[in-house]
N, CA, C and O atoms as a GROMACS GRO file, in nm:
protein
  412
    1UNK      N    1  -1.928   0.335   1.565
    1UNK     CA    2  -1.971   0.409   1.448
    1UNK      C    3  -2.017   0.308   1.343
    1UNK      O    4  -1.955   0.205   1.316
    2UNK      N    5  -2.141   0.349   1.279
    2UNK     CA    6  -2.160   0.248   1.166
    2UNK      C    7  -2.138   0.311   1.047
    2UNK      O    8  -2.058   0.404   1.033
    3UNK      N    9  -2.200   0.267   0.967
    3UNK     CA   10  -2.181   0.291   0.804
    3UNK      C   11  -2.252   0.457   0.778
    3UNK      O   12  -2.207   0.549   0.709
    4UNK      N   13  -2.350   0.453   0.845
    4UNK     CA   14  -2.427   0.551   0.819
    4UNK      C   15  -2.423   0.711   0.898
    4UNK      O   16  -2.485   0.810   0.859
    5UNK      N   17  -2.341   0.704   1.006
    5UNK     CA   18  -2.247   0.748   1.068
    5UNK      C   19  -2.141   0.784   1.016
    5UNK      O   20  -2.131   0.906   1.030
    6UNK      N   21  -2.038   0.734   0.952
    6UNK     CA   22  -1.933   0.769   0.832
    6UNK      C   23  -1.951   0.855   0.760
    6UNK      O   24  -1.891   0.962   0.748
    7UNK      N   25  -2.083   0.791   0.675
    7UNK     CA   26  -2.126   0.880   0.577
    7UNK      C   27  -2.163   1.003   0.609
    7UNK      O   28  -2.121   1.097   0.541
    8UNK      N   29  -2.236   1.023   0.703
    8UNK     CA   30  -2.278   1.133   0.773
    8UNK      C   31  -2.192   1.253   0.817
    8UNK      O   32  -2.225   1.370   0.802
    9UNK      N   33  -2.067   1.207   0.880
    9UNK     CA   34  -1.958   1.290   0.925
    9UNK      C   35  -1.857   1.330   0.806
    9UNK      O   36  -1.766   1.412   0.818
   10UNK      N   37  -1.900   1.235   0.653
   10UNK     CA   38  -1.776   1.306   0.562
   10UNK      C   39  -1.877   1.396   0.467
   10UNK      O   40  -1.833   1.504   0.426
   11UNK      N   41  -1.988   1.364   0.436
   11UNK     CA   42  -2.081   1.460   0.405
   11UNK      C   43  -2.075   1.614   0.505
   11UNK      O   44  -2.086   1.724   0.449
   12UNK      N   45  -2.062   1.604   0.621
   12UNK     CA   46  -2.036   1.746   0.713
   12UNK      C   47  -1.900   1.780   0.667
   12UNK      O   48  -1.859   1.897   0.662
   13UNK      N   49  -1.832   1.680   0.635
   13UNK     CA   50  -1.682   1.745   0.618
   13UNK      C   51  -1.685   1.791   0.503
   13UNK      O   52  -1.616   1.890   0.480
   14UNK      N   53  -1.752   1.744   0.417
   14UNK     CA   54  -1.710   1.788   0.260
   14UNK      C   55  -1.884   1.827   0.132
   14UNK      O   56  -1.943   1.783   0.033
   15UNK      N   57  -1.888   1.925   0.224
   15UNK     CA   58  -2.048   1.939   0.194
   15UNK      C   59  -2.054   1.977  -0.008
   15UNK      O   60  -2.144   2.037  -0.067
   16UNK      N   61  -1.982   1.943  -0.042
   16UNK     CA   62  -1.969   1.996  -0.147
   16UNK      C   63  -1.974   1.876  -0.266
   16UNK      O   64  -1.961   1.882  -0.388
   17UNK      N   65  -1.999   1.760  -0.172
   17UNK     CA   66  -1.987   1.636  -0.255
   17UNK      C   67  -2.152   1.586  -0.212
   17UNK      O   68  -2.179   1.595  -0.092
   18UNK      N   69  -2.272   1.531  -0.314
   18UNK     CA   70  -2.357   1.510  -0.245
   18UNK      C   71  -2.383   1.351  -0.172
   18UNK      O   72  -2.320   1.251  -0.208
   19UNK      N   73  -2.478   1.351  -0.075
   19UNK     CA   74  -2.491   1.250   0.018
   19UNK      C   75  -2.478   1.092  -0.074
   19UNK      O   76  -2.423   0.993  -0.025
   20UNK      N   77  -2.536   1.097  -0.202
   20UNK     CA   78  -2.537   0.979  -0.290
   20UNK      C   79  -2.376   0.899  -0.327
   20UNK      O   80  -2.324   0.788  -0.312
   21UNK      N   81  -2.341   1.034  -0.384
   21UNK     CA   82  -2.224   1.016  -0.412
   21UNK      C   83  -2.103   0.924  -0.296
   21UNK      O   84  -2.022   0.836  -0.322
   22UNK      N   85  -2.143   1.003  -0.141
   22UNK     CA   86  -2.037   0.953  -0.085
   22UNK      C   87  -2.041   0.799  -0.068
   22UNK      O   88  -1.949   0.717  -0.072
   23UNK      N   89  -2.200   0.780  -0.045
   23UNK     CA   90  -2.297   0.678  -0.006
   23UNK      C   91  -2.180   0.589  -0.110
   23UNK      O   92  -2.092   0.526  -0.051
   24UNK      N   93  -2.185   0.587  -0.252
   24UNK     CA   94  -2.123   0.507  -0.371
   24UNK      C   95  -2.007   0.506  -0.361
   24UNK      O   96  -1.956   0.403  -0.404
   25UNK      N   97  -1.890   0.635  -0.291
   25UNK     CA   98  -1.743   0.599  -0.246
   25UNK      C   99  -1.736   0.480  -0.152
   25UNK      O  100  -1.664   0.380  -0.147
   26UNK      N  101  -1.837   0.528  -0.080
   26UNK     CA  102  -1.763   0.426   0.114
   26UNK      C  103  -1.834   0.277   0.039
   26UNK      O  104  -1.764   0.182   0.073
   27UNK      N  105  -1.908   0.248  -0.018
   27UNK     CA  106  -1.962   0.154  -0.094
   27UNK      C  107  -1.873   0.028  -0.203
   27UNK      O  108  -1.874  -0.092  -0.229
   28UNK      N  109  -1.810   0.140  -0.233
   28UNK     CA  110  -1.705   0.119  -0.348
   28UNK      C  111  -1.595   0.043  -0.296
   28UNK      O  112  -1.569  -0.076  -0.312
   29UNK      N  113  -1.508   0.172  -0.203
   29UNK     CA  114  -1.400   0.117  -0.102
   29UNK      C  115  -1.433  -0.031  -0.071
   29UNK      O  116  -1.391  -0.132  -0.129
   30UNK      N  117  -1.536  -0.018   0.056
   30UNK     CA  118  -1.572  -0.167   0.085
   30UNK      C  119  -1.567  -0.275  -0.012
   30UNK      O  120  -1.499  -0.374   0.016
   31UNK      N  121  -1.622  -0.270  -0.111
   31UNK     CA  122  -1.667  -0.373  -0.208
   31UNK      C  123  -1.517  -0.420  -0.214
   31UNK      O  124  -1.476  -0.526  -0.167
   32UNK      N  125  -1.441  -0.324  -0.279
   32UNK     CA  126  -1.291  -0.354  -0.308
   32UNK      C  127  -1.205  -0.392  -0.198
   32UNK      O  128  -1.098  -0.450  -0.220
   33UNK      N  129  -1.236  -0.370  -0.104
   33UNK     CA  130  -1.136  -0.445   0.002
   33UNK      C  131  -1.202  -0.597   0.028
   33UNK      O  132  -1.146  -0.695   0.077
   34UNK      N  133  -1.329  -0.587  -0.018
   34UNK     CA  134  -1.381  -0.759   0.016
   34UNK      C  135  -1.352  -0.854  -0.113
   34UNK      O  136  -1.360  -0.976  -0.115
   35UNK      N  137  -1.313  -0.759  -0.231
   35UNK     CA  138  -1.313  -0.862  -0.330
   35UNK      C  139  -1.124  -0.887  -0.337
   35UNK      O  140  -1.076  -0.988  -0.387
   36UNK      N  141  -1.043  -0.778  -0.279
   36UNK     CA  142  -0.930  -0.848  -0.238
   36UNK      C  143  -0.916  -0.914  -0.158
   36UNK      O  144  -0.832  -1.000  -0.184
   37UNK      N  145  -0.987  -0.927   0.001
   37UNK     CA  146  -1.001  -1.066   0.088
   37UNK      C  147  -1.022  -1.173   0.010
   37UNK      O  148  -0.945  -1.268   0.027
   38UNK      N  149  -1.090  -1.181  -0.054
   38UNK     CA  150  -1.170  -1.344  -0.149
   38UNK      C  151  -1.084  -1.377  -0.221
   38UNK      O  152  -1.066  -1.497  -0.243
   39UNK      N  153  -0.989  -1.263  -0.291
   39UNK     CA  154  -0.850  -1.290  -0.395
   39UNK      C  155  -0.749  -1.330  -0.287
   39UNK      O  156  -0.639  -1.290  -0.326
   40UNK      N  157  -0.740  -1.376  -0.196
   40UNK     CA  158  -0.600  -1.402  -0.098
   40UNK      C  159  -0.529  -1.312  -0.093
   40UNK      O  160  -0.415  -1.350  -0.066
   41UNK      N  161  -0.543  -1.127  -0.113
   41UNK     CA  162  -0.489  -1.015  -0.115
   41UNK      C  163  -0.468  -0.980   0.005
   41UNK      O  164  -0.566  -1.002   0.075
   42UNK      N  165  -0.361  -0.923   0.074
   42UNK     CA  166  -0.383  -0.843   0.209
   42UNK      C  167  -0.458  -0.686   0.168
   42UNK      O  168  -0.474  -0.654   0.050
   43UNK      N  169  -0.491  -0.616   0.257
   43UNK     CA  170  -0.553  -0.521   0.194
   43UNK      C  171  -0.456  -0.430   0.309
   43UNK      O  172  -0.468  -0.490   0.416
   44UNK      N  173  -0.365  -0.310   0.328
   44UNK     CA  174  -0.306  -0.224   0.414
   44UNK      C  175  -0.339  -0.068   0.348
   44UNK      O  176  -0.349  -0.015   0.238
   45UNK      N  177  -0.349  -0.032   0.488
   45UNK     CA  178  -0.395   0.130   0.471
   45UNK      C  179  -0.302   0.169   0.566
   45UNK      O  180  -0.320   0.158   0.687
   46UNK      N  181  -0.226   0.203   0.525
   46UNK     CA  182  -0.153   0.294   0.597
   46UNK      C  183  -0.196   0.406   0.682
   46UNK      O  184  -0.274   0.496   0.651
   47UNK      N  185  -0.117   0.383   0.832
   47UNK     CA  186  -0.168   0.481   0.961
   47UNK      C  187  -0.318   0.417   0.991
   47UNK      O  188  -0.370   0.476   1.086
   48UNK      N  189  -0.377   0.342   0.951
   48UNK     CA  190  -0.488   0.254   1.032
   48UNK      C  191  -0.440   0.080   1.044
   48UNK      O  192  -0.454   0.025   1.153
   49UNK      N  193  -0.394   0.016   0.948
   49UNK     CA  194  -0.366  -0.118   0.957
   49UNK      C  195  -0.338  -0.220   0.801
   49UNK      O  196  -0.304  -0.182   0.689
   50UNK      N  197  -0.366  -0.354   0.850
   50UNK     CA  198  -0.346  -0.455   0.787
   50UNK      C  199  -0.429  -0.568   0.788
   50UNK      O  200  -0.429  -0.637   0.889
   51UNK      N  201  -0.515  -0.604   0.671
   51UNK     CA  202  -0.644  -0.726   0.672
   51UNK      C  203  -0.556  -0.824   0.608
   51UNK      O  204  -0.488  -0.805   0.507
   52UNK      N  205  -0.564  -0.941   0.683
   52UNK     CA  206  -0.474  -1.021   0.578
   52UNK      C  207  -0.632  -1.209   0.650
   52UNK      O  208  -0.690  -1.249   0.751
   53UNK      N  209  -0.614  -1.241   0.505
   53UNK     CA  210  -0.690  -1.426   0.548
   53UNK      C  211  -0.625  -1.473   0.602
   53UNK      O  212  -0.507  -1.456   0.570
   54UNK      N  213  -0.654  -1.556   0.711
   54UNK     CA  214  -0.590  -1.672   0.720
   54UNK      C  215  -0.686  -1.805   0.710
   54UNK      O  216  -0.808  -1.794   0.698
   55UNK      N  217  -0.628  -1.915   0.716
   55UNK     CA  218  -0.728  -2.033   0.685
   55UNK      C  219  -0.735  -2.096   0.874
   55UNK      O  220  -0.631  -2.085   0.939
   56UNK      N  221  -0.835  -2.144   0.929
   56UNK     CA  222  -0.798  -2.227   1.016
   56UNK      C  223  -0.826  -2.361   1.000
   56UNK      O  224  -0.914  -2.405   0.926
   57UNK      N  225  -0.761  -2.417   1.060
   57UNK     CA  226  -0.768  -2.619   0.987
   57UNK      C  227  -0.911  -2.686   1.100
   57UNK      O  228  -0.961  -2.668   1.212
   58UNK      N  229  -0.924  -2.759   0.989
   58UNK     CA  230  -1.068  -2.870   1.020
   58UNK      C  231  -1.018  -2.916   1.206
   58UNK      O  232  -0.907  -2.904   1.257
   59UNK      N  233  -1.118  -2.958   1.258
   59UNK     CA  234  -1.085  -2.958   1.398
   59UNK      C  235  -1.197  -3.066   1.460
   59UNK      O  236  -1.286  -3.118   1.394
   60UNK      N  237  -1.178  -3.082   1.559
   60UNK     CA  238  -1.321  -3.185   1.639
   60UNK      C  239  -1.346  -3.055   1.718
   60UNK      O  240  -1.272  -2.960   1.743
   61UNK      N  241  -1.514  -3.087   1.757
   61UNK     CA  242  -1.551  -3.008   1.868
   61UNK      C  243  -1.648  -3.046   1.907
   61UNK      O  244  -1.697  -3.140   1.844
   62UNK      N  245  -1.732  -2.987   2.044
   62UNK     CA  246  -1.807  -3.026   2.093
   62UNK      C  247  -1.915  -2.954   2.076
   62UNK      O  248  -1.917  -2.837   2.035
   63UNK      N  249  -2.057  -3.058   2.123
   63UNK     CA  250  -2.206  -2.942   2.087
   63UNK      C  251  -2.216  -2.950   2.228
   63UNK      O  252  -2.208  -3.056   2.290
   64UNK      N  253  -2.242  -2.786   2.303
   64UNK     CA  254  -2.226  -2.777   2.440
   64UNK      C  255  -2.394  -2.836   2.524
   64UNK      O  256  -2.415  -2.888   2.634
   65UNK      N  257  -2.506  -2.789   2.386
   65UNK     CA  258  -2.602  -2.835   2.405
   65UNK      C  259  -2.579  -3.028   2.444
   65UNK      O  260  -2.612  -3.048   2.561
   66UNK      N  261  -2.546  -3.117   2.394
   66UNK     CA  262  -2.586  -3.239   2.444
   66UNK      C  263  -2.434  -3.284   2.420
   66UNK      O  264  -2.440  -3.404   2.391
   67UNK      N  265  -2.359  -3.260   2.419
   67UNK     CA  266  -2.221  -3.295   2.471
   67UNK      C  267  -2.169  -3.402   2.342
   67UNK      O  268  -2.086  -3.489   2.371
   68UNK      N  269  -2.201  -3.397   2.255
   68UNK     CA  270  -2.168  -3.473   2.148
   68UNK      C  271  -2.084  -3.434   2.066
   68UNK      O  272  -2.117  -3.317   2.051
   69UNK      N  273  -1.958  -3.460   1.974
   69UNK     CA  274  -1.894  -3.520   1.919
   69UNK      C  275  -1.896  -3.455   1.788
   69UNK      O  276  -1.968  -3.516   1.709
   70UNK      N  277  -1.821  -3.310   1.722
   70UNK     CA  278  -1.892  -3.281   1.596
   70UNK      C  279  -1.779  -3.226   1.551
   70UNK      O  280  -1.722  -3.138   1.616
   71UNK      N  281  -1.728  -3.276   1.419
   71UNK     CA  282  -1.652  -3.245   1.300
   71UNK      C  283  -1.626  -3.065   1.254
   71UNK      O  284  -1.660  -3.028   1.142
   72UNK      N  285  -1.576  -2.987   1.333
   72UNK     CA  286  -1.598  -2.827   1.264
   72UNK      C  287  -1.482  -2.803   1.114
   72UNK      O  288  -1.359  -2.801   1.111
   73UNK      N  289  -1.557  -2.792   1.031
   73UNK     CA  290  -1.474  -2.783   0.866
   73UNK      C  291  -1.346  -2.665   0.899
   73UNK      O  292  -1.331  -2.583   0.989
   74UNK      N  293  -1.270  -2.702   0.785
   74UNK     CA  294  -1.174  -2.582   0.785
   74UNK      C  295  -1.267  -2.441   0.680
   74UNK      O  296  -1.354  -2.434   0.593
   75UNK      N  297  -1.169  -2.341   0.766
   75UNK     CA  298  -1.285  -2.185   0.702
   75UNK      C  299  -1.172  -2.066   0.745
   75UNK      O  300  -1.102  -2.046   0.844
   76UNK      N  301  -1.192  -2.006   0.629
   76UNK     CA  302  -1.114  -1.861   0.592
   76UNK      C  303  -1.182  -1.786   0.758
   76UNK      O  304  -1.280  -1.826   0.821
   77UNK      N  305  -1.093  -1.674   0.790
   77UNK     CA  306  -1.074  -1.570   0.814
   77UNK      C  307  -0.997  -1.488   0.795
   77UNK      O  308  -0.902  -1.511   0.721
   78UNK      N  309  -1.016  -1.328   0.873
   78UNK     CA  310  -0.939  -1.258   0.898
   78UNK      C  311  -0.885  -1.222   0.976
   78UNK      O  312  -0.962  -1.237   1.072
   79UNK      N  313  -0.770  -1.166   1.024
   79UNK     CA  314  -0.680  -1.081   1.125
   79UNK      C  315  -0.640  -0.980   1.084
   79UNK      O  316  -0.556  -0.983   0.994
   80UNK      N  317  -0.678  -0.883   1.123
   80UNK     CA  318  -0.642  -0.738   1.134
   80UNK      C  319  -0.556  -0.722   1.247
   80UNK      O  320  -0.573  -0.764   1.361
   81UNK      N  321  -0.428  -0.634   1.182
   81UNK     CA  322  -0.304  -0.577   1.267
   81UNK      C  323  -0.316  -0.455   1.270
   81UNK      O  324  -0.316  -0.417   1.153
   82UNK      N  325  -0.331  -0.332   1.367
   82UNK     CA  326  -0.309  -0.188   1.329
   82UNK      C  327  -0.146  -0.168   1.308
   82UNK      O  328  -0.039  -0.228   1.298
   83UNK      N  329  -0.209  -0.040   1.308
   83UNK     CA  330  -0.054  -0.003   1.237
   83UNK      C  331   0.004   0.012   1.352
   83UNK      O  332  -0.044  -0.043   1.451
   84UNK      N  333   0.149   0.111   1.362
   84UNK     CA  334   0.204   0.180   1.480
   84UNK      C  335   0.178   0.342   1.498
   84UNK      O  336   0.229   0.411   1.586
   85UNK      N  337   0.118   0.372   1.432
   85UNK     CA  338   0.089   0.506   1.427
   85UNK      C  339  -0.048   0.505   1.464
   85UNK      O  340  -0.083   0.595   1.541
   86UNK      N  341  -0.153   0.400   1.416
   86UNK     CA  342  -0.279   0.425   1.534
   86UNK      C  343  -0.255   0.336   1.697
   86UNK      O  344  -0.305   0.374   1.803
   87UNK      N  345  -0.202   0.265   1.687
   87UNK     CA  346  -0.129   0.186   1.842
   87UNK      C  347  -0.115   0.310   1.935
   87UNK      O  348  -0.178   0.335   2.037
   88UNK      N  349  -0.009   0.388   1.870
   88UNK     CA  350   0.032   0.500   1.934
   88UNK      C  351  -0.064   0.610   1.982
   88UNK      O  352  -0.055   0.665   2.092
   89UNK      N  353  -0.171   0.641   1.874
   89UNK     CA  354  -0.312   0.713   1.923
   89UNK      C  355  -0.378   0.676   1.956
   89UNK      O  356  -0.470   0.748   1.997
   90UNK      N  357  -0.387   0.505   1.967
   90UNK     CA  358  -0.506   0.455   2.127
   90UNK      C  359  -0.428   0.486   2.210
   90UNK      O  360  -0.486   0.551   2.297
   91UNK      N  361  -0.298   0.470   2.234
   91UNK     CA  362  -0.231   0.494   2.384
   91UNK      C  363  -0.144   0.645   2.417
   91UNK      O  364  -0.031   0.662   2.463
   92UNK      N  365  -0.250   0.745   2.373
   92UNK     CA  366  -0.202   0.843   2.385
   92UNK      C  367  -0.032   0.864   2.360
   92UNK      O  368   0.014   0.925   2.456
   93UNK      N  369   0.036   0.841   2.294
   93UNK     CA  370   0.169   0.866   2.300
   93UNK      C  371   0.196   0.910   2.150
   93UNK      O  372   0.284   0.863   2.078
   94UNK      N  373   0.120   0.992   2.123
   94UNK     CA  374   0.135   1.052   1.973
   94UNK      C  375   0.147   1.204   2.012
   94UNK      O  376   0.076   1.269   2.089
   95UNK      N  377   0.238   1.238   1.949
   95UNK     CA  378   0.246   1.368   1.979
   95UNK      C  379   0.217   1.471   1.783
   95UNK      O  380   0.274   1.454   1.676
   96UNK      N  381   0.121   1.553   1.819
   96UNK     CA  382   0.093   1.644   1.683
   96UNK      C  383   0.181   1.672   1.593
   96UNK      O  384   0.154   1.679   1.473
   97UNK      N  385   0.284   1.688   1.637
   97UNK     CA  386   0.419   1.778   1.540
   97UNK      C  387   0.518   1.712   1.465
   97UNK      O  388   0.590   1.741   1.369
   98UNK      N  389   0.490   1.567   1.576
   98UNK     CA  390   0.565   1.477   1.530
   98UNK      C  391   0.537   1.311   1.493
   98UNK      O  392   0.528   1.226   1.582
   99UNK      N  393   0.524   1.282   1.360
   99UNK     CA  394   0.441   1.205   1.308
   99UNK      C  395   0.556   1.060   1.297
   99UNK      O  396   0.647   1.055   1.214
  100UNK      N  397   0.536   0.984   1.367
  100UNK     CA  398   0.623   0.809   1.345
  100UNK      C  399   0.661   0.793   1.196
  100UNK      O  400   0.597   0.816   1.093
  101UNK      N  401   0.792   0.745   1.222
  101UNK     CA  402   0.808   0.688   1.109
  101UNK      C  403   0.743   0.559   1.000
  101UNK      O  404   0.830   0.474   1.018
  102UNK      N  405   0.676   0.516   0.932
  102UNK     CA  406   0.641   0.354   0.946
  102UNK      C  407   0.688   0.299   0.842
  102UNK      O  408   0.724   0.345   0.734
  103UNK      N  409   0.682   0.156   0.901
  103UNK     CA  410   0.793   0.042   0.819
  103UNK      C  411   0.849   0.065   0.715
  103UNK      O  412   0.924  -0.018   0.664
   0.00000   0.00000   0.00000
């Protein structure tokens, strides 16, 4: 699913909000979960997961093209953890009535 896809399916859900508008929510959201990544923030949504940085350290590596010898810098990422409540609905073992407890 992409961005435009999203938008598309909460506009069907909620026809009462117009297409611009949602366009500027899912817009919004995003913005704010990237400007807490850049702040060293974890960002958690409960019943989907957990974005948290990590740094990885400066390293040697190789250029596969001519086999040489090259310095790779240290550089931010991310790791995303789901939760246990979507774990449980990739592996079918969620049952409707009865919703997991979490942490």
């Amino acid at each position: 699913m992409v961005k435009s896809e999203l938008i598309q399916k909460l506009c069907d859900a909620y026809p009462n909000i117009l297409r611009r508008d949602m366009e500027k929510i899912i817009s919004v959201i995003i913005n704010e979960m990237i400007e807490a990544l850049r702040r060293d923030q974890n960002v958690q949504i409960r019943g989907w997961g957990c974005l948290k940085v990590i740094t990885r350290k400066a390293r040697i590596g190789r250029n596969p093209k001519n086999s040489k010898v090259i310095q790779i810098p240290a550089k931010k990422a991310i790791k995303w953890k789901m939760s246990r409540i979507l774990y449980n609905r990739l592996n079918n073992n969620f049952d409707e009535n009865k919703i997991p407890a979490t942490n």
